[in-house]
N, C-alpha and C positions, 0 to 999 in steps of 0.2 A: 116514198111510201105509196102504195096503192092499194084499196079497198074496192075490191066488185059489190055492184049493188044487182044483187038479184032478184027476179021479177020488182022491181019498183019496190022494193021494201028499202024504202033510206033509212026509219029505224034502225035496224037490225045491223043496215051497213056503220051507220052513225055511232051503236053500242061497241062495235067491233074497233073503230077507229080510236075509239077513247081508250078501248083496253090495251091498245099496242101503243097509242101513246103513253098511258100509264105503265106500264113495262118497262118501257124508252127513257123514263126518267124526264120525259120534255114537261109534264106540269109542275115537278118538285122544282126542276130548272128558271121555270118563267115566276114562281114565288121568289124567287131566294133573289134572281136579278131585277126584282120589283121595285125595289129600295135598294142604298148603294151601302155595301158591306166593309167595315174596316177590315185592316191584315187581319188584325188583331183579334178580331170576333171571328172572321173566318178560319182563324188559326185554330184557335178554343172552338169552333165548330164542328171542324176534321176532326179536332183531337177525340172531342165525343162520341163523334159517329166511329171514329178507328175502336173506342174503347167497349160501346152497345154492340160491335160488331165482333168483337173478343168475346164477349163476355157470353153472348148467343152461341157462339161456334163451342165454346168451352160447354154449356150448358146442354148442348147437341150430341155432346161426344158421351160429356157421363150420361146421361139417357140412353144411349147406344148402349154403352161398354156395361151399362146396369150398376153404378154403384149408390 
């Protein structure tokens, strides 16, 4: 990954680096492998997120279609 730092502004380079790592999923990643995760929670974790992510896309579609 690379980030230009223009006129000497690291800020602005530094705000940008964090938003495409947050994008990237690389800080949700370095939380979750912080601590060592059983199958078993990881399993029940997937299942969650498979389910918030239904649940959102369903909730997307009737807002669209208007009912």
């Amino acid at each position: 990954m690379e980030i230009l730092v223009r006129d000497n502004n690291v800020d602005q380079a530094l705000r940008v680096l964090k938003k495409k790592l947050q994008r990237e999923g690389v800080f949700r990643e370095m939380k979750l492998r912080r601590n060592y995760e059983k199958p078993s929670e990881k399993r029940a974790r997937e299942k969650a997120e498979a389910v918030r992510r239904h649940r959102k896309l369903l909730r997307k579609r009737l807002e669209r279609e208007g009912y």
